[in-house]
VOLUMRO-721268 format. One record per atom (N, C-alpha, C): residue number from 1; atom name; x, y negated, z negated. Coordinates in Angstrom, 2 decimals, always signed. Last residue first. Layout:
<nodes>
NUM | CA | X | Y | Z
...
</nodes>
This chain:
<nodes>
86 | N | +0.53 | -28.42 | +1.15
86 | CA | -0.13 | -29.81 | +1.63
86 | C | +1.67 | -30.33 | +1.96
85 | N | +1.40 | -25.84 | +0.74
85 | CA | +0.58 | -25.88 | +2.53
85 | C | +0.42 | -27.76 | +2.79
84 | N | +2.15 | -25.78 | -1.87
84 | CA | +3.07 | -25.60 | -0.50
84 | C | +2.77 | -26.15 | +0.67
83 | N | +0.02 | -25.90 | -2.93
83 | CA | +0.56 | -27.37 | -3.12
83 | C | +1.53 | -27.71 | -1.75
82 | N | -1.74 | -23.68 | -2.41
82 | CA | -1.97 | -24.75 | -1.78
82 | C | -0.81 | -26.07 | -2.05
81 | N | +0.43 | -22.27 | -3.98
81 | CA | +0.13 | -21.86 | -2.45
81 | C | -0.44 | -23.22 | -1.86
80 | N | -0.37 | -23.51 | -6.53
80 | CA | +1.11 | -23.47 | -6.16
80 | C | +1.03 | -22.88 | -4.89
79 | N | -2.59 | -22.54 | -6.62
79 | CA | -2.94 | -23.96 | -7.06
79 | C | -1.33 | -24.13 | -6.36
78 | N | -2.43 | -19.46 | -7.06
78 | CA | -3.60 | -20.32 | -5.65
78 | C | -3.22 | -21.38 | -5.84
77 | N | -1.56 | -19.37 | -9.22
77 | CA | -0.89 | -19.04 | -8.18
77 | C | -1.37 | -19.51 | -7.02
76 | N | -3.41 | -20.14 | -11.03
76 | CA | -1.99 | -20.70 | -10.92
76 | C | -1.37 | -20.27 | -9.53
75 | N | -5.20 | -18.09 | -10.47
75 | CA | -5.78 | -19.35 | -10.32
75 | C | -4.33 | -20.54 | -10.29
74 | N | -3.64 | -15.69 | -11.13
74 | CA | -4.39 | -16.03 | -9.62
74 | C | -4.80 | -17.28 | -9.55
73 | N | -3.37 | -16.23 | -13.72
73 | CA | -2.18 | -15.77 | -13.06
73 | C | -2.96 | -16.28 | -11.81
72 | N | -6.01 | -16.63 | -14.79
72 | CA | -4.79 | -17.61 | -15.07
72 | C | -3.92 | -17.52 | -13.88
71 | N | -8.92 | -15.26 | -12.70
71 | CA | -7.34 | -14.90 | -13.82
71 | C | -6.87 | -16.22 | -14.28
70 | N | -10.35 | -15.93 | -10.81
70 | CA | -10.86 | -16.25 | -11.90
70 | C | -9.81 | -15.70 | -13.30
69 | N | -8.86 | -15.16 | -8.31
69 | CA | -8.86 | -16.49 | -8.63
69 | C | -9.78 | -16.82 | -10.01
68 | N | -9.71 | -12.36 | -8.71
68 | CA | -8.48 | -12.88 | -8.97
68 | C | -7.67 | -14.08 | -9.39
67 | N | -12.56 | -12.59 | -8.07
67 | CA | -11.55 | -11.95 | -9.75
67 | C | -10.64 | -12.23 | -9.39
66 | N | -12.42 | -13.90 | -5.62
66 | CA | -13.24 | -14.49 | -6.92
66 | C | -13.11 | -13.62 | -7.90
65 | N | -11.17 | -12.16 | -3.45
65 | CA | -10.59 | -12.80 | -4.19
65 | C | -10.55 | -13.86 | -5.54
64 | N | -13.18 | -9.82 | -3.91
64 | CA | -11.29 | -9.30 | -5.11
64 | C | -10.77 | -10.58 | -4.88
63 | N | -15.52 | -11.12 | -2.72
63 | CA | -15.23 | -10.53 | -4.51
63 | C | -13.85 | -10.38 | -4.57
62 | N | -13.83 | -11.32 | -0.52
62 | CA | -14.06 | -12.85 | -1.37
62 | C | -14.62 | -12.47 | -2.78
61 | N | -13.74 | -9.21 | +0.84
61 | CA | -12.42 | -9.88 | +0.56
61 | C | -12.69 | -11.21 | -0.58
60 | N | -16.08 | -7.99 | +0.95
60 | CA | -15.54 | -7.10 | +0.17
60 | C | -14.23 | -8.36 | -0.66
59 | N | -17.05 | -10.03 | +2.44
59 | CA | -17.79 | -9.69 | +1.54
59 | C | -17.36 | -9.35 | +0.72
58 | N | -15.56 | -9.70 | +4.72
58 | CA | -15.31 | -10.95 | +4.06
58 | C | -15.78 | -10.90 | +3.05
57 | N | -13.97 | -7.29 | +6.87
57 | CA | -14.63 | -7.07 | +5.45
57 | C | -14.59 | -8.66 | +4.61
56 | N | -12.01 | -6.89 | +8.31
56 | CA | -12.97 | -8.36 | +8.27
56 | C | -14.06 | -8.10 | +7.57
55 | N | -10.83 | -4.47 | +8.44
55 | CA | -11.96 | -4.59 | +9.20
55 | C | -12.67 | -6.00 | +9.21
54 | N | -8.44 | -5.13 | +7.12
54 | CA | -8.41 | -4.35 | +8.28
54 | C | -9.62 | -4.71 | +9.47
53 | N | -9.52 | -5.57 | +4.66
53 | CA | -8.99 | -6.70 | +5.54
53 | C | -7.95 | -6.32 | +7.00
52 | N | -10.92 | -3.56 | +3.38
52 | CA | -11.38 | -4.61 | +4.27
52 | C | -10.67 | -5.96 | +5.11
51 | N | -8.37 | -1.61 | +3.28
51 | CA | -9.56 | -1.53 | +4.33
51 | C | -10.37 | -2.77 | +4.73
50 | N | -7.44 | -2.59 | +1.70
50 | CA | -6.98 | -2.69 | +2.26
50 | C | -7.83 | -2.49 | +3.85
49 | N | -9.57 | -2.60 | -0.35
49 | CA | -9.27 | -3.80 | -0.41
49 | C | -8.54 | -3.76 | +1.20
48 | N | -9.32 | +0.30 | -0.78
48 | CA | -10.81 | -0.64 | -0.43
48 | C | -10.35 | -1.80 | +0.29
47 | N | -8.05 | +1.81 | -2.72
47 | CA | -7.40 | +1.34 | -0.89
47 | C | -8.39 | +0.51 | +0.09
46 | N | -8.84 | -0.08 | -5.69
46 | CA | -8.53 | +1.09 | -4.69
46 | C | -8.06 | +0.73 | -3.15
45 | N | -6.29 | -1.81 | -7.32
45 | CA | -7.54 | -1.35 | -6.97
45 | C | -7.51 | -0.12 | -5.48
44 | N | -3.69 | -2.34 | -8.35
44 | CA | -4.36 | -1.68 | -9.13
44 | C | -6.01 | -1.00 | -8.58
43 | N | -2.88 | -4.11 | -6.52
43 | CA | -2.92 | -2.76 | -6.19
43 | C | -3.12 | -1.82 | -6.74
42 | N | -3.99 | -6.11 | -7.54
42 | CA | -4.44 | -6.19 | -6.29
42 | C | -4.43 | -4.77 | -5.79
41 | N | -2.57 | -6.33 | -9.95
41 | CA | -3.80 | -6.64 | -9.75
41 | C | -4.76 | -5.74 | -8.72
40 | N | -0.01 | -6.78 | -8.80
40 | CA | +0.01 | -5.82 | -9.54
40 | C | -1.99 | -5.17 | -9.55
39 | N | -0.20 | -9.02 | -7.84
39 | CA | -0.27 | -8.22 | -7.17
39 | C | -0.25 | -7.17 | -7.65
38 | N | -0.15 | -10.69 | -9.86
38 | CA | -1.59 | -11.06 | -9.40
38 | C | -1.54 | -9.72 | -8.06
37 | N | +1.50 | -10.09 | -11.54
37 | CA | +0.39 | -10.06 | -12.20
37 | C | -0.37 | -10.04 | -11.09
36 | N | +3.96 | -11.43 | -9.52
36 | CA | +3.91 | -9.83 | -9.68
36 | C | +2.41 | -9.23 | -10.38
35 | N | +2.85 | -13.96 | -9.94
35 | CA | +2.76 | -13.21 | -8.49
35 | C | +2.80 | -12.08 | -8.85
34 | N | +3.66 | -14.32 | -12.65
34 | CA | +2.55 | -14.66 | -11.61
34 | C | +1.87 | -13.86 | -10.56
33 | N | +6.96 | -14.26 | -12.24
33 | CA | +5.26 | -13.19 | -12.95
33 | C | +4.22 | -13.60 | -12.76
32 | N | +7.32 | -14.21 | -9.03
32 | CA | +7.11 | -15.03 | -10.01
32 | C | +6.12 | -13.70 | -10.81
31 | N | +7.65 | -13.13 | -5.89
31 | CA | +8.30 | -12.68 | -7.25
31 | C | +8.54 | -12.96 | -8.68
30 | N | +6.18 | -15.35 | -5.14
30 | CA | +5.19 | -13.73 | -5.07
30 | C | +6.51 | -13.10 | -6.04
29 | N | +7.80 | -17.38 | -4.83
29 | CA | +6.40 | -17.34 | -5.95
29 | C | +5.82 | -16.04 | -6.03
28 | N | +9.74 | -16.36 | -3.17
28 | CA | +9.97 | -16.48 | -4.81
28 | C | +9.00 | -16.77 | -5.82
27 | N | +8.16 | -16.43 | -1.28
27 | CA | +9.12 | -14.93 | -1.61
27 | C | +9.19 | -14.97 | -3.35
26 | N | +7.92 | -18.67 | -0.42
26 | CA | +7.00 | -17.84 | -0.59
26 | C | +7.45 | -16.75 | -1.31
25 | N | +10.63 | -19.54 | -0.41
25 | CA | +9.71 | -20.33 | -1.18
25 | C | +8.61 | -18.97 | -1.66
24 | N | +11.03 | -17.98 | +2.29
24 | CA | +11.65 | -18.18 | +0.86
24 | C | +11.37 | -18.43 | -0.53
23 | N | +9.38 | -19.30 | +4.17
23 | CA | +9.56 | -17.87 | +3.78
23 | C | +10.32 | -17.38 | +2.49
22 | N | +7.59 | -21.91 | +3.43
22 | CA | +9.32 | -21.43 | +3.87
22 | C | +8.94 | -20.27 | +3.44
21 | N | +4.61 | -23.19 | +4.91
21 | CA | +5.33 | -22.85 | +3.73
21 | C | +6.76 | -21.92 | +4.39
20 | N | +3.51 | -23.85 | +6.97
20 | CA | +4.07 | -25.08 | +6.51
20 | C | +4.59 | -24.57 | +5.19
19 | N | +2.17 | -21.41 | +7.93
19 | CA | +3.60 | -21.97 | +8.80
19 | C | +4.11 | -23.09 | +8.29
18 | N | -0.13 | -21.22 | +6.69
18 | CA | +1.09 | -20.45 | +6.09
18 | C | +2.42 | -21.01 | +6.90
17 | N | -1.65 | -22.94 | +8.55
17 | CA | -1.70 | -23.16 | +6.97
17 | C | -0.46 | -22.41 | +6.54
16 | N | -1.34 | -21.10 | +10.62
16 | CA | -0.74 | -22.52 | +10.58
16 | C | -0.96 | -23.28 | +9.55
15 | N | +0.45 | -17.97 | +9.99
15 | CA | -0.82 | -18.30 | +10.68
15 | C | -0.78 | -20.28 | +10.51
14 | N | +2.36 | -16.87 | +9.07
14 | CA | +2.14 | -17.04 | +11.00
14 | C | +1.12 | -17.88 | +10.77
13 | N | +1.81 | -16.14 | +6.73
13 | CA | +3.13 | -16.91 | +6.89
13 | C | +3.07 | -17.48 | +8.28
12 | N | +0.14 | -14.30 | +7.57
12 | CA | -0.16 | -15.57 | +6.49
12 | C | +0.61 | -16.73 | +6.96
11 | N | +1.51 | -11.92 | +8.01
11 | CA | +0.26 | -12.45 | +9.05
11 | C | +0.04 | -14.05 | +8.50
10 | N | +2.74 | -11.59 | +6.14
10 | CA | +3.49 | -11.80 | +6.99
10 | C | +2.92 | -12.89 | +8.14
9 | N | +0.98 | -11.04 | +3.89
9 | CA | +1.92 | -11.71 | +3.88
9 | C | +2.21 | -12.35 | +4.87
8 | N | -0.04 | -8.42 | +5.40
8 | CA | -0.82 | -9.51 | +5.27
8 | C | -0.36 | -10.46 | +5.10
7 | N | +2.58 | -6.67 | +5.33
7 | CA | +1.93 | -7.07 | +6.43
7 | C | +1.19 | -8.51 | +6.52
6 | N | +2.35 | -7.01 | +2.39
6 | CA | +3.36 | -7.49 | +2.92
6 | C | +3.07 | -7.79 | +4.71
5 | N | +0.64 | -5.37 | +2.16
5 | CA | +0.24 | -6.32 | +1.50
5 | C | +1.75 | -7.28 | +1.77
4 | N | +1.86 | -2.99 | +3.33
4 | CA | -0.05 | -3.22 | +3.74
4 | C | +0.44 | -4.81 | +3.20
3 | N | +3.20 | -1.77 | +1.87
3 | CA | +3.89 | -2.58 | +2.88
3 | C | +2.53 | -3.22 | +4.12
2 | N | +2.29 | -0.94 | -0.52
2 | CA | +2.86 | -2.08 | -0.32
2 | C | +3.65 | -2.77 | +0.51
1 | N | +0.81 | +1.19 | +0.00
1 | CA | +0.00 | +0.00 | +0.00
1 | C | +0.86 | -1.26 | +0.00
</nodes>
């Protein structure tokens, strides 16, 4: 699963909200305890997750991301992704 969630990463980093953040940068907030909490999280759940963002599952993708963003860890971490992108 964890080269699933690195894929997505990757796709992120391409996409033109993610193209104004450094690959680096990024690297080091997803290796933040933070990041490790909020992925730890992520792969604590079943292979569901991975599935829906295979299929555009938005339903499935916006519950795991409204628990995540309702953490500390996820809600800090969303707040430091967007600071990157502005």
């Amino acid at each position: 699963m964890a080269s699933d969630f690195k894929k997505v990463a990757d796709e992120f980093l391409k996409s033109p909200a993610g193209s104004k953040i450094k690959k680096d940068e990024f690297g080091k907030l997803m290796a933040s305890s933070d990041g490790k909490k909020v992925k730890q999280m992520l792969e604590s759940g079943d292979d569901d997750l991975m599935s829906a963002v295979r299929k555009g599952d938005m339903d499935s993708l916006k519950n795991t991301l409204s628990k995540v963003l309702a953490t500390e860890e996820g809600a800090r971490l969303a707040g430091q992704i967007v600071k990157m992108i502005k």
